[in-house]
N, C-alpha and C positions, 0 to 999 in steps of 0.2 A: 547636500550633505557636506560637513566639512571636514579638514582633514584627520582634524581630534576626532570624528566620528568615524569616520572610514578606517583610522588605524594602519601598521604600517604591514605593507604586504610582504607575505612571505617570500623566501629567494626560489627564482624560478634560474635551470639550467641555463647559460650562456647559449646565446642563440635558439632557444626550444621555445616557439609558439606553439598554444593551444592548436593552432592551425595545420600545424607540422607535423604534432604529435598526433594527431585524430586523422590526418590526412585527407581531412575535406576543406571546402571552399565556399565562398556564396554560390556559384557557378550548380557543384553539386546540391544543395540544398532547394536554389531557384528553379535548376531547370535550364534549358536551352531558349534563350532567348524572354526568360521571366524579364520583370521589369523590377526596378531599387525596389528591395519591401518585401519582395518575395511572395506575399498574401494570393495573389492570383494562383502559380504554378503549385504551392501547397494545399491550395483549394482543388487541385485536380488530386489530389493525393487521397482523399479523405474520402473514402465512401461511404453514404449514410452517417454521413457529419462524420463520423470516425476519426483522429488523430493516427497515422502514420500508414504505412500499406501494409498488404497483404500477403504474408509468405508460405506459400502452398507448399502440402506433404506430398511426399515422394512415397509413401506407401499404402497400401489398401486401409483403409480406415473402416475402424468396427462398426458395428450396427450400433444404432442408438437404443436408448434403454433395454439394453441386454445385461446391465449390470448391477447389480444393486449398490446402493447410495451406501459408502463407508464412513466411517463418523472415525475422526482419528481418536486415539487413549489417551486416558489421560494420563500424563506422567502425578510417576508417585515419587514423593520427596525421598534424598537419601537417607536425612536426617532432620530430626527435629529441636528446636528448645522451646524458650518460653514464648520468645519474640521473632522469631524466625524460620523460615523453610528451604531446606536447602537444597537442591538441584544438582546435576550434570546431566549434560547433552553433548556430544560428539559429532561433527559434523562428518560425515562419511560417503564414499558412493553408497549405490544399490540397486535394485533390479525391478522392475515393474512390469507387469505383464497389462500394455497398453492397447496395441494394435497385432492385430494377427500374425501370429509365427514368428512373434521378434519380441525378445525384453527389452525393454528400455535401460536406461544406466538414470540414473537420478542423483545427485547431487541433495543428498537430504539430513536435516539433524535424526540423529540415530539411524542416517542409511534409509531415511523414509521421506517420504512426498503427501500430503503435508507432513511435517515434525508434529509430534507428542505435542496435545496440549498440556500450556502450565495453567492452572485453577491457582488464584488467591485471594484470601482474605484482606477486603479494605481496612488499612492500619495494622496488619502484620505484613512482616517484611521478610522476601523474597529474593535469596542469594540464588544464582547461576551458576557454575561453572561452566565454561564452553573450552572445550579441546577442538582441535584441526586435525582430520589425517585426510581432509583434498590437497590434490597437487597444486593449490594456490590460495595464497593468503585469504581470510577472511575478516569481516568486523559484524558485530550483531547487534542491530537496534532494536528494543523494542516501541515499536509504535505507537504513540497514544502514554506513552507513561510518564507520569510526573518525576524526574529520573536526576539525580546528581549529573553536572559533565562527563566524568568520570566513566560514569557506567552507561553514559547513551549512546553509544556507537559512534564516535568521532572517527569518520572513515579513514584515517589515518591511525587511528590506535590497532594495527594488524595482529589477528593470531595467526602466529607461523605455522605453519603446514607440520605437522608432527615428526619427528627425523630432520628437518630443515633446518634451514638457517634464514635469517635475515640478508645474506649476499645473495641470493637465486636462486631459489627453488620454486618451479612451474611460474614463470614470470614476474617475481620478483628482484630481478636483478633490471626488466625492463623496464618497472614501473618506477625506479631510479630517476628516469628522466623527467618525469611528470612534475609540474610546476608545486614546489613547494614541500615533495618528498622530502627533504631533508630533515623536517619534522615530526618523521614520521616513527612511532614506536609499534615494536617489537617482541613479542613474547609467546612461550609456547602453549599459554592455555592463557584466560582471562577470565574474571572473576566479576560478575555484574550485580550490583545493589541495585535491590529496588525496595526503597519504604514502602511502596503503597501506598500513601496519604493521599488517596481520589479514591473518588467515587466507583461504583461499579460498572465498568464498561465493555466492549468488546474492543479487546488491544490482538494485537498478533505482532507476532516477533519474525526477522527476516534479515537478508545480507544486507550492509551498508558500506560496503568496501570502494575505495575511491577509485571513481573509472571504471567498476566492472559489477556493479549492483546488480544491471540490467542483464548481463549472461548471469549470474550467480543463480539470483531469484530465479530465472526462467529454468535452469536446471534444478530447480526444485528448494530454497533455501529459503521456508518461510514455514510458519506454522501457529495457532492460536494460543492468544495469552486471557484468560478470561479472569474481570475482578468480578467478586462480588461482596455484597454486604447489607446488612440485615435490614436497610431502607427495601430496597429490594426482594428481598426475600418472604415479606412479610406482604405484598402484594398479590401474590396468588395466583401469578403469571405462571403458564404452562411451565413444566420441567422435566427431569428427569430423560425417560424417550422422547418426553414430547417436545424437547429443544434438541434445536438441529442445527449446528456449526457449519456453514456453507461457505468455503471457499471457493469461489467462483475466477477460472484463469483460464486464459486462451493461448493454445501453442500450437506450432506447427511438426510434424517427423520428419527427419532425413531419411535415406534410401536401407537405413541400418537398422530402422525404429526408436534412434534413441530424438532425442530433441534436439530441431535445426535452431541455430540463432545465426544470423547472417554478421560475424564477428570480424571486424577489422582483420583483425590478426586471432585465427581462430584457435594458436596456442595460446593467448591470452599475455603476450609478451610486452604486449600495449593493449590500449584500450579504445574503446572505439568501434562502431559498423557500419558496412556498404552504402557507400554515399547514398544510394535510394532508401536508405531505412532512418535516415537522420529522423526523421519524425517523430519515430515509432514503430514496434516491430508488431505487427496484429499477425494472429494464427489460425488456420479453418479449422481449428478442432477444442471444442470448448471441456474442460475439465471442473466437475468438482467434487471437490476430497480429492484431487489428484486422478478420478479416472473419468471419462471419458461418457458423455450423456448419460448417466445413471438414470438408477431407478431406485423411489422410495417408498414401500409400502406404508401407507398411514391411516391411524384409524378417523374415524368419524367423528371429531373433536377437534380444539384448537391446540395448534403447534406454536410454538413460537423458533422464531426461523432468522438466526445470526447471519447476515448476507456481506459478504467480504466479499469486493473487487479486486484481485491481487494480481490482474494484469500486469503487465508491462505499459502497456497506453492504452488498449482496447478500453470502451465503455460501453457502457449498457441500460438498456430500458428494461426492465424486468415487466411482466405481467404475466399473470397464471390465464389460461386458455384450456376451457371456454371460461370464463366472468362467471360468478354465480349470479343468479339473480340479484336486482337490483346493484350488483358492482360494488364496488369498495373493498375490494376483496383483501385490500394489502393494507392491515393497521400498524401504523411503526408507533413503537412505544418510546425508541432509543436510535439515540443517534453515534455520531464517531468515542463521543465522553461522555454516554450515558442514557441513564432516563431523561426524556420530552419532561417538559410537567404536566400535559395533556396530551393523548394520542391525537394520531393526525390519520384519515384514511384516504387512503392514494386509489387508483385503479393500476398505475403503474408508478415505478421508481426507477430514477435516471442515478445511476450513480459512477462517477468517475474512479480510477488507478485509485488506490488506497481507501475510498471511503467505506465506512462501514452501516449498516441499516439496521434498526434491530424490528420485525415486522411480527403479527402473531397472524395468523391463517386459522380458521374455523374454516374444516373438512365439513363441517355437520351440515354444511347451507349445499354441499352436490349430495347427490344418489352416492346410496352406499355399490359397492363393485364398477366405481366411473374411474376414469384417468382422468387428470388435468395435469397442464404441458405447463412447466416453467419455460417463458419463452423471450428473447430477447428482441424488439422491435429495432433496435437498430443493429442489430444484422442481417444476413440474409443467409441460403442454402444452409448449411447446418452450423455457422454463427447464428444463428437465428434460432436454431434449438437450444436448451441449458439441461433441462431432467424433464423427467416426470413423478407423479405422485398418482399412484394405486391407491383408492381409497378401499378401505375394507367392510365390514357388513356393518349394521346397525345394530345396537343397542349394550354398546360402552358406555362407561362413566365417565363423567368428566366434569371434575368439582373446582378448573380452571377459572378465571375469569380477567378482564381487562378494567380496571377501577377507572370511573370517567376523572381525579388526581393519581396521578401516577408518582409524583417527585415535588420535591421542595427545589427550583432553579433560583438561584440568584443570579440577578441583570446585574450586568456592566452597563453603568449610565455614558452615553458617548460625552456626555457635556462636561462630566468630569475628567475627560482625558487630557494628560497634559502635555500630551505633542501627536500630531499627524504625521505620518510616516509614508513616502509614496514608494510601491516597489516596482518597477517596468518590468517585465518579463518579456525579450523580446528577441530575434535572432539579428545578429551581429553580422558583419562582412564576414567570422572567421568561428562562428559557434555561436549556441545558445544561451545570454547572458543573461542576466537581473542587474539593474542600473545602469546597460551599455560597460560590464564590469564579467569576465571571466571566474569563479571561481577561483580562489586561494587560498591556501591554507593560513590563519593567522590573521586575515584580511576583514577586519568587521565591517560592516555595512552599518549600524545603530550599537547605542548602547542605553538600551533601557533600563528605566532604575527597578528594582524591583519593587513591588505592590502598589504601581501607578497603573493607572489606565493611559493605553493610547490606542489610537487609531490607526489601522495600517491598511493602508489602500491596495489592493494588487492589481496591474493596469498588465492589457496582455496586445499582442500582436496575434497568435494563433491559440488553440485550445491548449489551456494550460493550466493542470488540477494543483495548487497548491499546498504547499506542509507545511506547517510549521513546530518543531522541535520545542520541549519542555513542557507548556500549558496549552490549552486549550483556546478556542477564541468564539465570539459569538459574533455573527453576518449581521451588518449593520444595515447594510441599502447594496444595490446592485443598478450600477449606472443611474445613481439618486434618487432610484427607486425605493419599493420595497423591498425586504428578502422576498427571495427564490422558493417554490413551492417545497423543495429539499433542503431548504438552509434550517429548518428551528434545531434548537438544542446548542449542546456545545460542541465544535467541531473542532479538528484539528485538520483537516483536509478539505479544502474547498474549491468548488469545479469553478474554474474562471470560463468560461464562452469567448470566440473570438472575439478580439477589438472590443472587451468587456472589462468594466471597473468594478470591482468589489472591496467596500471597506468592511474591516473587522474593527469589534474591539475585543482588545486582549491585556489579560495582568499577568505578568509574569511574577513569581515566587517561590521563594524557600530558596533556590538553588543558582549562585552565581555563579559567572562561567560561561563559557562558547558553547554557542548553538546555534542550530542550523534552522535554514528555510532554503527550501528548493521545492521544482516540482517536481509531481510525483510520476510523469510519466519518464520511465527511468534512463530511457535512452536519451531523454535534453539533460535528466542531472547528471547523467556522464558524463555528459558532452558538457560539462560548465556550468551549468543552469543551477547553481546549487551557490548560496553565501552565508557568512556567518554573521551573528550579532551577539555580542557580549552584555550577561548582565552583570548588570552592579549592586 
């Protein structure tokens, strides 16, 4: 890469390394006695392939499926016109009755875990408001959206804490030191455009705040954004009850009941966690919709079933248990940016931090009065659980269907790309880098022209699920292979495997500007593992 492509980096404090500021080392990271590389002592880290350890509750944890399955609301617009819908959200605490004889505190847009979803239409356009009243800065991205600069969560565009100020309020005055602060803006509410010119997909919106993503989200600061548009709609896919928003997240309690995160500095004054958790923070207690092994009663029909990983690093193998006859039980129709142009039938689906799955499930193939266990194969003791599904009696209607064309895909041809891009994601003496390079603000890594195709390789050292910001991209090969049995469609999150190569092709358009790529398990983007590329 050369220098006109790297760009000039931003000013980091006199004397302040990455190293200093996070207060780890290779030493912490390797282990006692690991060897250069670190791959061995991180390979003891990983249980069940798993990316990062395991942080165990300190309090009695509820019974499983004792709860029924909550579907969050949707938000209703404050206002409307011809061409636009417009929003506010507030990011707030709140209270959750999670584990026995303790509320939780949550950390949620409108004081909820998940936040309100937003619904909208492809090619009408979807203003935000976001206000702050937590005790520490926030920035909100939404994920998956074809989004101006402006409005995409540049972790440094902070909304200030409500009554605050930009000098320090709830560790804002610490984050000062942090490489590259200086560019950092300030305001007490923020105002997000989004055109909508995509397709219809499952997007979800969440914190992007620099340094502290990974406590934010875990305290609760994420929640679904869903497009849709009349390609879609006109397919005959399940809906209504019969589509079901599944955010799927795994955390651990403190001795209090609210949520543990093993945080550097746990007022949040820097950023940063306990050198045993550099990896990854995993938690024995699996949530979706925010509570705690549910339960979903379903009728005798197919569903279709939005499956959001919104981990921290935990992943997952999904399979419904028992199989129905003959198996195949899980047809995805959609992937991170949409509809497949053909479904695909799985028996299970591996899906890393941030990706999305869009699956349809036919109850009609069990006994009506059966359970079957959403269950995750790569966990164990009750990471190994997710929910269950009550199915109900027979003789519903159900005038669903799954059309064997689902969507019209346009390919990116790789031959027309006009430059290969290699990205290294790999740990550094001093943090988790992309290029042997720290994270900085201002600091581009590429500057792609807009509506070219290129190719961009992601090359890993350990498990490392990657993002990338503005458009979407399609899995070209995987270690010069084919794609992966989870790559079709258009993605925007892609699971790298250790010591694994994956090229994309990707067009970036409409919107010049700084954007980002990191990955998505949130504790390496904190830790650095995050860089920008500018387009033109």
């Amino acid at each position: 890469m050369s220098a006109a492509e790297a760009g000039a980096a931003g000013p980091v404090a006199a004397g302040m390394s990455r190293r200093r500021m996070l207060g780890i080392g290779a030493a912490a990271v390797l282990g006692a006695g690991a060897v250069a590389g670190g791959l061995p002592a991180l390979g003891r880290l990983i249980p069940n392939g798993q990316p990062g350890l395991l942080l165990g509750s300190k309090v009695p944890l509820p019974a499983r499926y004792a709860v029924p399955l909550p579907v969050p609301s949707v938000l209703k617009p404050v206002r409307t016109d011809a061409t636009t819908d417009y929003y506010e959200i507030t990011a707030r605490p709140g209270l959750a009755n999670l584990v026995p004889g303790r509320q939780t505190e949550v950390w949620g847009y409108q004081g909820m875990f998940p936040g309100p979803t937003i619904e909208s239409r492809s090619g009408r356009r979807t203003v935000v408001t976001h206000t702050n009243e937590l005790p520490h800065a926030t920035v909100v991205h939404l994920h998956g959206g074809h989004t101006p600069h402006e409005s995409d969560g540049y972790p440094l565009d902070l909304i200030t804490p409500l009554g605050g100020s930009a000098a320090g309020v709830g560790g804002n005055a610490g984050m000062a030191g942090m490489p590259g602060m200086s560019s950092a803006t300030f305001a007490p509410q923020r105002q997000y455009v989004y055109p909508m010119q995509q397709r219809a997909a499952t997007l979800w919106y969440h914190d992007h705040t620099m340094g502290f993503t990974g406590p934010h989200v875990d305290r609760g600061l994420a929640g679904f954004h869903l497009v849709r548009d009349d390609e879609e709609a006109a397919l005959g896919l399940p809906q209504g009850p019969r589509e079901l928003p599944l955010m799927i997240a795994d955390r651990a309690f403190d001795e209090n009941g609210n949520f543990a995160y093993p945080a550097l500095d746990p007022s949040e004054g820097r950023p940063g966690v306990q050198d045993t958790y550099m990896n990854g923070v995993l938690g024995d207690v699996i949530l979706v919709n925010g509570v705690p092994w549910p339960v979903a009663k379903v009728d005798r029909a197919r569903y279709r079933l939005r499956l959001l990983n919104a981990s921290n690093a935990r992943r997952y193998r999904l399979e419904l248990d028992p199989q129905p006859p003959g198996g195949g039980a899980l047809v995805q129709i959609g992937s991170d940016g949409g509809l497949l142009e053909r479904s695909v039938t799985h028996d299970g689906i591996e899906l890393a931090s941030a990706e999305r799955f869009d699956v349809v499930v036919d109850f009609a193939r069990y006994p009506a009065g059966s359970s079957v266990r959403l269950v995750n194969r790569l966990g164990s003791g009750g990471t190994a659980e997710v929910m269950r599904f009550d199915i109900g009696s027979a003789g519903v209607s159900d005038d669903s269907r799954v059309p064997e064309q689902l969507a019209t895909v346009e390919r990116l041809d790789p031959a027309k790309a006009v430059a290969t891009r290699t990205f290294l994601f790999q740990k550094s003496a001093d943090s988790w880098t992309i290029n042997g390079q720290e994270y900085q603000p201002g600091h581009s890594l590429a500057r792609p022209k807009l509506g070219q195709v290129e190719i961009w390789r992601f090359v890993t050292d350990v498990h490392h699920p990657v993002h990338v910001h503005l458009d979407p991209f399609q899995v070209v090969s995987r270690n010069n292979t084919a794609p992966g049995e989870y790559d079709a469609g258009w993605k925007d999150t892609v699971d790298v495997l250790p010591a694994q190569g994956v090229e994309v092709a990707v067009r970036f358009s409409d919107y010049a500007g700084r954007f980002l790529l990191h990955c998505h398990n949130l504790e390496h983007e904190d830790m650095a593992m995050m860089a920008e590329f500018t387009t033109e």
